[in-house]
DRENDO-1510 file (C-alpha; in Angstrom, 1 decimal, always signed):
<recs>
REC; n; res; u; v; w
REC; 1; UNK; +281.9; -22.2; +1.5 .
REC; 2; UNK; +279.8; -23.5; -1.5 .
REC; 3; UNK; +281.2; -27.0; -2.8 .
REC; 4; UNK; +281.1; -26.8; -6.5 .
REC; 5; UNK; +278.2; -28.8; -8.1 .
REC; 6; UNK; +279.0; -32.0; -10.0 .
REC; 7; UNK; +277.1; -32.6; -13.2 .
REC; 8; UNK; +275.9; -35.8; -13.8 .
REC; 9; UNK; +273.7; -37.6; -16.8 .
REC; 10; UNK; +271.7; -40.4; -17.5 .
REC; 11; UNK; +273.0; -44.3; -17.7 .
REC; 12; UNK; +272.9; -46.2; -20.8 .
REC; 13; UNK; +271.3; -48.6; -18.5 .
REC; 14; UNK; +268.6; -45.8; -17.4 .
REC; 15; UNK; +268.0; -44.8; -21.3 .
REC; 16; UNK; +267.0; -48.6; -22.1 .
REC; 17; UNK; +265.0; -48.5; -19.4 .
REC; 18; UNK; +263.3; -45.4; -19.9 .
REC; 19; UNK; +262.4; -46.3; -24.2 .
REC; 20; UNK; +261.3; -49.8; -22.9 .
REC; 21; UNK; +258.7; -48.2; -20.9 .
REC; 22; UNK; +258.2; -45.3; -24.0 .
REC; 23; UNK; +257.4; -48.2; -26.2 .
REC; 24; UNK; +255.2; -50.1; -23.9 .
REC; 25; UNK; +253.0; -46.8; -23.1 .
REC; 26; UNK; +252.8; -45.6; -27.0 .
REC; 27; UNK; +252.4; -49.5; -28.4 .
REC; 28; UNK; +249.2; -49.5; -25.5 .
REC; 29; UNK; +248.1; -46.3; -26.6 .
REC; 30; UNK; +248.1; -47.2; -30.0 .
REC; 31; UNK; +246.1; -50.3; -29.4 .
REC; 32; UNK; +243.8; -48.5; -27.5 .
REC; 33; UNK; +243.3; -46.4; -30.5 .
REC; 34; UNK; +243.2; -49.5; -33.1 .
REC; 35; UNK; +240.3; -50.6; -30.7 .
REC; 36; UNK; +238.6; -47.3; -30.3 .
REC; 37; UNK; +238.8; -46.9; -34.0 .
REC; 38; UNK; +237.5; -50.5; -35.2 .
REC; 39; UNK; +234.7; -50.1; -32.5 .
REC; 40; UNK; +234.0; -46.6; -33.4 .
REC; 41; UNK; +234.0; -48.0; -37.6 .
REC; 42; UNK; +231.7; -50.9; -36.2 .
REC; 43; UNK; +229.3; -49.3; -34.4 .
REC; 44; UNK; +229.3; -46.6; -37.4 .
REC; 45; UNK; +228.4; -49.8; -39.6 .
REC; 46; UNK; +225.3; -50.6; -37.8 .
REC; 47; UNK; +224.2; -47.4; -37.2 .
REC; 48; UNK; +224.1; -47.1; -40.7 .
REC; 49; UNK; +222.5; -50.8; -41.5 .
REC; 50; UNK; +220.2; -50.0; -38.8 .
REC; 51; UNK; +219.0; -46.4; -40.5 .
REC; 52; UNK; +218.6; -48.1; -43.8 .
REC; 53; UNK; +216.7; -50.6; -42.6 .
REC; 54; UNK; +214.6; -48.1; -40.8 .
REC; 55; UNK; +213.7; -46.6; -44.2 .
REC; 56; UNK; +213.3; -49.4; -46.1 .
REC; 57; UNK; +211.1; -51.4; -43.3 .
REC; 58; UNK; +208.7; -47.9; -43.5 .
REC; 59; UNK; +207.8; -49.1; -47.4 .
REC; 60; UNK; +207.6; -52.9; -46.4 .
REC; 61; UNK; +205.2; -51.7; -43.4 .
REC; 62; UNK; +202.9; -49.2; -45.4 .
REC; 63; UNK; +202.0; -51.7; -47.8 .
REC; 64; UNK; +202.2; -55.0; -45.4 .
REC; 65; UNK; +199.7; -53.0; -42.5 .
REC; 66; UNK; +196.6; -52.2; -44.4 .
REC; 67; UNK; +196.5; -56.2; -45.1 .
REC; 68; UNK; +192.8; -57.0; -45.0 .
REC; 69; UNK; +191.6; -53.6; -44.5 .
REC; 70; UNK; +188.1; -53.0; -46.6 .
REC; 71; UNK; +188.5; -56.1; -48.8 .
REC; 72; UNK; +185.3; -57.7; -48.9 .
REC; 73; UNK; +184.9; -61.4; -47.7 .
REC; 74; UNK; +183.2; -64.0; -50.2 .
REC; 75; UNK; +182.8; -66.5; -47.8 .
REC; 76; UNK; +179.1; -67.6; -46.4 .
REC; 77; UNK; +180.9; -68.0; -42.9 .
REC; 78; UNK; +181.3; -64.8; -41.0 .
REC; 79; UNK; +183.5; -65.8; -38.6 .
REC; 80; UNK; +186.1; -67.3; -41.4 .
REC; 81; UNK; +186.3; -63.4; -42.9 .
REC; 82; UNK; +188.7; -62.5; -40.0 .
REC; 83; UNK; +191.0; -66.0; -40.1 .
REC; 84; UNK; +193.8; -66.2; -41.8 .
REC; 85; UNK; +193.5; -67.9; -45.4 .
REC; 86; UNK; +196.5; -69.4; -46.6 .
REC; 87; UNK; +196.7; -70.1; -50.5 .
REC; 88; UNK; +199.7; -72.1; -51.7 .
REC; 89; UNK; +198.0; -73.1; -55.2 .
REC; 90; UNK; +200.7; -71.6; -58.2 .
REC; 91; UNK; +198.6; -72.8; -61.0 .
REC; 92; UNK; +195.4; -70.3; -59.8 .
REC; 93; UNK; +195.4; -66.7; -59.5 .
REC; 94; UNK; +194.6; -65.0; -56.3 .
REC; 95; UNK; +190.7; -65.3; -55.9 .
REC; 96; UNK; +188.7; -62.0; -55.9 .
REC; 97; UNK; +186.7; -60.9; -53.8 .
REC; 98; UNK; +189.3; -63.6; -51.6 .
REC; 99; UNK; +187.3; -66.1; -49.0 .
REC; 100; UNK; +188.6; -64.5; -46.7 .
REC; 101; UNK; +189.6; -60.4; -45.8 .
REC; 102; UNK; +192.8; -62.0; -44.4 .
REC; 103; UNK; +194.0; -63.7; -47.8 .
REC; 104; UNK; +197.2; -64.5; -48.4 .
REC; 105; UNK; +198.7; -66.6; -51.1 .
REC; 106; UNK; +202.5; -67.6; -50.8 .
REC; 107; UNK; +203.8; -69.6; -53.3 .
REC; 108; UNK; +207.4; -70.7; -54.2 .
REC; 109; UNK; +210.0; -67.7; -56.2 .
REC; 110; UNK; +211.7; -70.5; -58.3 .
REC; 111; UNK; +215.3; -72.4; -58.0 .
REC; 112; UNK; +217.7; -69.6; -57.1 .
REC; 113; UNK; +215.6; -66.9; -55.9 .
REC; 114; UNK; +216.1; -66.6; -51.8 .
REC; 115; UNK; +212.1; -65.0; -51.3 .
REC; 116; UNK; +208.7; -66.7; -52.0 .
REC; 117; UNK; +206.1; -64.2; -54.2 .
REC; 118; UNK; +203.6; -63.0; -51.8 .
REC; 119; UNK; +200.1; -61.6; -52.8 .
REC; 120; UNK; +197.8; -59.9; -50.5 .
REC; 121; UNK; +195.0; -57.4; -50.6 .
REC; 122; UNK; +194.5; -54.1; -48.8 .
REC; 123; UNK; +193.4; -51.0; -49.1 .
REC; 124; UNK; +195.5; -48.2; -49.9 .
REC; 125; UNK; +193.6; -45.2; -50.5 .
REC; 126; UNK; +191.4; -43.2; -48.4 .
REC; 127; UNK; +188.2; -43.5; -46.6 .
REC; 128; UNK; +185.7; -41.8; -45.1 .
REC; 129; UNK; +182.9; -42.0; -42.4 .
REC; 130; UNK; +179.4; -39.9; -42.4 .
REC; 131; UNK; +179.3; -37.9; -39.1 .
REC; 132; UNK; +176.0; -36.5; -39.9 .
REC; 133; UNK; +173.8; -34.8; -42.4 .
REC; 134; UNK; +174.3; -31.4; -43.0 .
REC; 135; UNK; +171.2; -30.9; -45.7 .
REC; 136; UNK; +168.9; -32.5; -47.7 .
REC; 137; UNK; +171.8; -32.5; -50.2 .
REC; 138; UNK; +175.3; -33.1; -48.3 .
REC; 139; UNK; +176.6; -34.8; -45.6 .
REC; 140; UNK; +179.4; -33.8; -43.3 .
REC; 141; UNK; +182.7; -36.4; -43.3 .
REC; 142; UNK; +185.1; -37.2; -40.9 .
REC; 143; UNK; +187.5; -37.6; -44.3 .
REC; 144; UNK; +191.2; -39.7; -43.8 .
REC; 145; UNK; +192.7; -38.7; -47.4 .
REC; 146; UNK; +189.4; -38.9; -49.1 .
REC; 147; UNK; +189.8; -38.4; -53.1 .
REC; 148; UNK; +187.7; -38.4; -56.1 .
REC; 149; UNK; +190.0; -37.8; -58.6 .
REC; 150; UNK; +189.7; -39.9; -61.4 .
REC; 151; UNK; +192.3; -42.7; -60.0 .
REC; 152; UNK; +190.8; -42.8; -56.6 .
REC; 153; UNK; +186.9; -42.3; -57.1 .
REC; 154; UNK; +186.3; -46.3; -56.2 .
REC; 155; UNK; +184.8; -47.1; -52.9 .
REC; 156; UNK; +182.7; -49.6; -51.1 .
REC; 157; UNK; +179.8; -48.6; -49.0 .
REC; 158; UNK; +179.9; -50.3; -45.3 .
REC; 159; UNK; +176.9; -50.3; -43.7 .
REC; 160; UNK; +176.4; -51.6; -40.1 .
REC; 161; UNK; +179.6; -53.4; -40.8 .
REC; 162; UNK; +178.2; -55.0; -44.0 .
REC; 163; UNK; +179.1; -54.0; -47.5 .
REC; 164; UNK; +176.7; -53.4; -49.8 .
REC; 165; UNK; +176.4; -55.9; -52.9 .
REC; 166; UNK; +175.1; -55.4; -56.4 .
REC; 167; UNK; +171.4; -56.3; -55.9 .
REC; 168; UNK; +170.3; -56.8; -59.5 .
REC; 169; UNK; +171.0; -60.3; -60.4 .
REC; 170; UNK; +170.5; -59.4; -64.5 .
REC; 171; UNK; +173.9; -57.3; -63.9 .
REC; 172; UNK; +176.3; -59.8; -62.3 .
REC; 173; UNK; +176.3; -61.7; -59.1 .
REC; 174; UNK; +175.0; -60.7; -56.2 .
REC; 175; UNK; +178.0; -61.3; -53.7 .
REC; 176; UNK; +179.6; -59.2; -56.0 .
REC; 177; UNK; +180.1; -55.4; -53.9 .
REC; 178; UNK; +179.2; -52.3; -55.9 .
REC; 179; UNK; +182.0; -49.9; -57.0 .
REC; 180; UNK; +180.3; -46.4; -56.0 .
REC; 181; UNK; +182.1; -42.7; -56.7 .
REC; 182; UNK; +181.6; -39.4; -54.6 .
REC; 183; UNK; +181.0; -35.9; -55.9 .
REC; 184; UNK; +181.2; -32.4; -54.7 .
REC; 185; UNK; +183.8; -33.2; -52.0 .
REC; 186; UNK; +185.1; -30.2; -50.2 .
REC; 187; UNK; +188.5; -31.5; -50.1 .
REC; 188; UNK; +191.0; -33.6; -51.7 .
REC; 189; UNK; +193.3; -35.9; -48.6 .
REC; 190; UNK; +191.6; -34.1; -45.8 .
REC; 191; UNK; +194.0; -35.2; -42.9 .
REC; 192; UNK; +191.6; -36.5; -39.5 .
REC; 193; UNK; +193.6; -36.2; -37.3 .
REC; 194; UNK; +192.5; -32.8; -36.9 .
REC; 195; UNK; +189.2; -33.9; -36.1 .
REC; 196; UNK; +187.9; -33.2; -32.4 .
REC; 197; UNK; +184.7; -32.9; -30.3 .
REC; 198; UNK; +184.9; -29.4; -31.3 .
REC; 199; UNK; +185.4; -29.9; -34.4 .
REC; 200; UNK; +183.6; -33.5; -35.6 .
REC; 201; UNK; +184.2; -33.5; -39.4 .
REC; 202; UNK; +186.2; -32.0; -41.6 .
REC; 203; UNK; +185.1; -32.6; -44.8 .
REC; 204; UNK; +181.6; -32.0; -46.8 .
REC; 205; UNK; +180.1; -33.5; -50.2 .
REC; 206; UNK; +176.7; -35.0; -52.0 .
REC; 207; UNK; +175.0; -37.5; -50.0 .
REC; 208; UNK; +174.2; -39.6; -53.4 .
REC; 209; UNK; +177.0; -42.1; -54.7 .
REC; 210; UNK; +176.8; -43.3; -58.3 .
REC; 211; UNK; +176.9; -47.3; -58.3 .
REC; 212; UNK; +179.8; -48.1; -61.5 .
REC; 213; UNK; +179.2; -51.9; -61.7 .
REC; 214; UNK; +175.7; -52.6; -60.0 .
REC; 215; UNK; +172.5; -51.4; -58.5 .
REC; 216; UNK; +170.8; -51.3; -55.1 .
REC; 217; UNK; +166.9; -51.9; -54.9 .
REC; 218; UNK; +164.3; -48.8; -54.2 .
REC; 219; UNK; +161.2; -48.4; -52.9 .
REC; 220; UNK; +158.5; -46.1; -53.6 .
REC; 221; UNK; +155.5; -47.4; -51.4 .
REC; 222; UNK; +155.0; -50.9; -52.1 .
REC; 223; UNK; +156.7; -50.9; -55.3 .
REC; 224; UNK; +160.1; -51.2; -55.7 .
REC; 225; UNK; +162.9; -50.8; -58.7 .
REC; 226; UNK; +166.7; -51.2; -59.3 .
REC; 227; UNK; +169.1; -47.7; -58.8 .
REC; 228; UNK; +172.7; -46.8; -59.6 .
REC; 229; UNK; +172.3; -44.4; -57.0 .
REC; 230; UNK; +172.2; -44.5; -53.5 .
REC; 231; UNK; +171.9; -41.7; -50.2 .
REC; 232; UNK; +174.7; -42.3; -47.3 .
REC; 233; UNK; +173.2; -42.5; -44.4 .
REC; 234; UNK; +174.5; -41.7; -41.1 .
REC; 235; UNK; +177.1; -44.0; -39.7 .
REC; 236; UNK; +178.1; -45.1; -43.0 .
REC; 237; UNK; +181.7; -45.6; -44.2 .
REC; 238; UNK; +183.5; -45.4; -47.6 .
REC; 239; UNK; +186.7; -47.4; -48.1 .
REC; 240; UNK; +188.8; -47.4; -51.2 .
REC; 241; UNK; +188.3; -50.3; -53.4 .
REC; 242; UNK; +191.6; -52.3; -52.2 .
REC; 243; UNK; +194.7; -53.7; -54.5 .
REC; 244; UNK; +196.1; -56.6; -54.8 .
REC; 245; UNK; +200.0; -56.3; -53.1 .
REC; 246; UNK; +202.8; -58.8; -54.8 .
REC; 247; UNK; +205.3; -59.2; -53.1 .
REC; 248; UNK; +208.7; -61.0; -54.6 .
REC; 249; UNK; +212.6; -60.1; -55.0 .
REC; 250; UNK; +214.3; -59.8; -58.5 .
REC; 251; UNK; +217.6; -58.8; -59.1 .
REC; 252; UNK; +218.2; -55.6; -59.7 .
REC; 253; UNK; +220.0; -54.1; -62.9 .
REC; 254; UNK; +220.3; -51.0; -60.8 .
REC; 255; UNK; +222.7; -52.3; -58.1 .
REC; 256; UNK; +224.9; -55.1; -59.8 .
REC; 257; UNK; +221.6; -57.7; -60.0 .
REC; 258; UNK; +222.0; -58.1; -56.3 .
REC; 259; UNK; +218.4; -59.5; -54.9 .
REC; 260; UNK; +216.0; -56.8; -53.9 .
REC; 261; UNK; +212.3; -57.1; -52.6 .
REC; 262; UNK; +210.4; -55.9; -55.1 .
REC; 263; UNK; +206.4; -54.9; -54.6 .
REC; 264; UNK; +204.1; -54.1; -57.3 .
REC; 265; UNK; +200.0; -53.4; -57.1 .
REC; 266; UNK; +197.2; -54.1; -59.4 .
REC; 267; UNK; +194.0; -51.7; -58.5 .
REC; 268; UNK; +190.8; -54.3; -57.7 .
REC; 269; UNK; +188.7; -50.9; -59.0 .
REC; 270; UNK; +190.0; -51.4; -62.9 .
REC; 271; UNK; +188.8; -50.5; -65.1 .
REC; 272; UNK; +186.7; -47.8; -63.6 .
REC; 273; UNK; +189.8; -46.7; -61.2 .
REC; 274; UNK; +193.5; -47.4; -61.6 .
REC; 275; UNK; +196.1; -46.8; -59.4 .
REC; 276; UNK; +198.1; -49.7; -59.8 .
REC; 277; UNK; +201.9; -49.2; -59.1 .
REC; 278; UNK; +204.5; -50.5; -61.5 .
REC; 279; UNK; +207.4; -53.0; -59.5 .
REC; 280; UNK; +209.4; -50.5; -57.3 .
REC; 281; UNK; +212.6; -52.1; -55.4 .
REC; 282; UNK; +212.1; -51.6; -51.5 .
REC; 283; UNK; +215.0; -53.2; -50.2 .
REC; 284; UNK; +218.6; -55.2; -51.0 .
REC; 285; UNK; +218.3; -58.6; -49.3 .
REC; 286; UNK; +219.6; -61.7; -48.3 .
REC; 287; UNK; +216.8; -64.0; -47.5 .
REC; 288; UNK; +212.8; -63.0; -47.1 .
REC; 289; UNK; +210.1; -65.5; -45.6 .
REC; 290; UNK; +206.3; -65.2; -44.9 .
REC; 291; UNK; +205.5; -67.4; -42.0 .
REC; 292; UNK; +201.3; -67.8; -41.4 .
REC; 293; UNK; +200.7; -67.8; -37.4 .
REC; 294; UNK; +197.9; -67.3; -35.6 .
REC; 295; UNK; +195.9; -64.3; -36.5 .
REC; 296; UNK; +198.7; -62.9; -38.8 .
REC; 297; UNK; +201.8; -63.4; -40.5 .
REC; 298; UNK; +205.5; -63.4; -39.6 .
REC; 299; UNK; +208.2; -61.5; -42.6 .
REC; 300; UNK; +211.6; -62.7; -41.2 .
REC; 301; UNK; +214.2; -60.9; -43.7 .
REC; 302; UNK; +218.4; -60.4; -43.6 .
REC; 303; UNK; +218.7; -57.0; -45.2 .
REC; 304; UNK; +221.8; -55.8; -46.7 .
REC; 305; UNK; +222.9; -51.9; -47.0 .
REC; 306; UNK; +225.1; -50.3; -49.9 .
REC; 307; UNK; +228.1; -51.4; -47.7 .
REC; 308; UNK; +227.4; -54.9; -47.5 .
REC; 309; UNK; +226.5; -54.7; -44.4 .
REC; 310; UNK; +223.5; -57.2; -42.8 .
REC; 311; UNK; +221.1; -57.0; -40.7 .
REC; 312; UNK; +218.5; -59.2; -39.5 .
REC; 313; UNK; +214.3; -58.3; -39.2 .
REC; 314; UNK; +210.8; -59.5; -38.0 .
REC; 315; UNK; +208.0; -58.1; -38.4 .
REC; 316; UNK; +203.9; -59.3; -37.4 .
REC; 317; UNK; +201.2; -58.3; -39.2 .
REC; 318; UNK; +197.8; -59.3; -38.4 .
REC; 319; UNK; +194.6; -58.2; -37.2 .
</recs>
């Protein structure tokens, strides 16, 4: 015999019971998911400060790495070439060629401004080394962006890691290093990196360069003259006459007058070359500092992004 079945359902007391512990799991759940979210949004934020930095730090490096490289040294010591030179005068403008290739000249950016103006030099075109002479007439080059188009056709001539100076004294002084342009290069921004013991050189052009703003002495026997042209030799190297770098921040019109580091460049090789660069904003920031140290200099900078975001840098440059 089957007893009948009696229905029961749940207690008032078992309903409380069971929303209590609803409302405990959902309000944890939704806590979890406040977290996960703001961590998630946070994380998102310096992702993104972190990227923008990445791309602005890219322009502050390009220009801030080729410090010192192929500016010529008017100093009588050697050794105080490759030292740092720290400049602080505001009342004088940066010394050329500097007293030392490491120049550097920080002075003050005026009440209000959170950056010092910075000026350095460097070398920011291409350059060029003779791997050997492939005629009377040419010489074969292992080319890194060599270019003589009309902007860029200004080099100094290293020669066993000395530069070659203006040697007639009736045409200016003779620390001063000649200017000289190429001709008949095979090709424009030749990238070396393809360059191999297979392959040595990849480039050609004229082995004479035209002097612009001196002359080198000749000799014919016992007799000797003044030139504006001279014949590379092997192991010679061609460096683009270097610009002077300013670094400083402005605000910018563009984003609200915020602060931005602005750099700007006036070509050295004027007015025979000139590839100076008009101000161009690199980066929104906070604070920027130049810090001499030993062999180099330290940029500390708080860098902002278009979401207000910060972030904080430091870079060393040196040699």
């Amino acid at each position: 015999m089957q007893l009948p079945m009696k229905n029961k359902g749940f207690s008032i007391t078992e309903l409380m019971v069971a929303m209590a512990v609803s409302l405990i799991i959902v309000g944890a759940a939704y806590y979890v998911y406040k977290d996960t979210i703001q961590s998630f949004a946070l994380q998102r934020n310096i992702t993104s400060v972190k990227e923008a930095t990445k791309q602005t730090l890219m322009g502050l490096d390009w220009f801030s790495e080729n410090w010192g490289y192929g500016v010529p040294c008017n100093n009588s010591n050697v050794e105080q070439c490759n030292q740092v030179y720290v400049d602080t005068n505001p009342n004088q403008p940066p010394p050329f060629p500097p007293p030392s290739s490491l120049y550097v000249k920080i002075v003050s950016g005026g009440s209000g401004n959170p950056c010092p103006s910075v000026y350095f030099y460097g070398s920011l075109g291409g350059e060029g080394f003779v791997q050997s002479l492939a005629s009377t007439n040419t010489v074969n080059m292992v080319s890194c962006r060599l270019n003589d188009s009309a902007d860029q056709n200004c080099y100094y001539l290293w020669r066993g890691a000395q530069i070659i100076n203006n040697q007639n004294p009736q045409l200016g002084s003779t620390s001063q290093p000649i200017m000289f342009s190429i001709s008949g290069l095979s090709t424009n921004d030749a990238y070396c990196g393809n360059v191999s013991v297979s392959n040595p050189y990849n480039a050609s052009m004229s082995n004479v360069v035209n002097a612009l703003n001196g002359q080198v002495i000749v000799y014919n026997g016992p007799n000797q003259a003044y030139s504006s042209i001279e014949l590379l030799q092997n192991g010679d190297l061609l460096i683009r006459v270097p610009q002077l770098i300013h670094m400083y921040c402005a605000q910018n019109p563009q984003d609200n007058n915020n602060w931005w580091l602005y750099v700007s460049t006036q070509d050295m090789a004027a007015p025979y070359c000139n590839a100076s660069m008009v101000p161009i904003p690199v980066m929104r920031v906070r604070s920027f500092s130049v810090t001499p140290v030993s062999n180099g200099i330290q940029v500390n900078a708080t860098v902002i992004n278009a979401h207000g975001d910060t972030i904080s840098v430091q870079r060393f440059y040196g040699k």
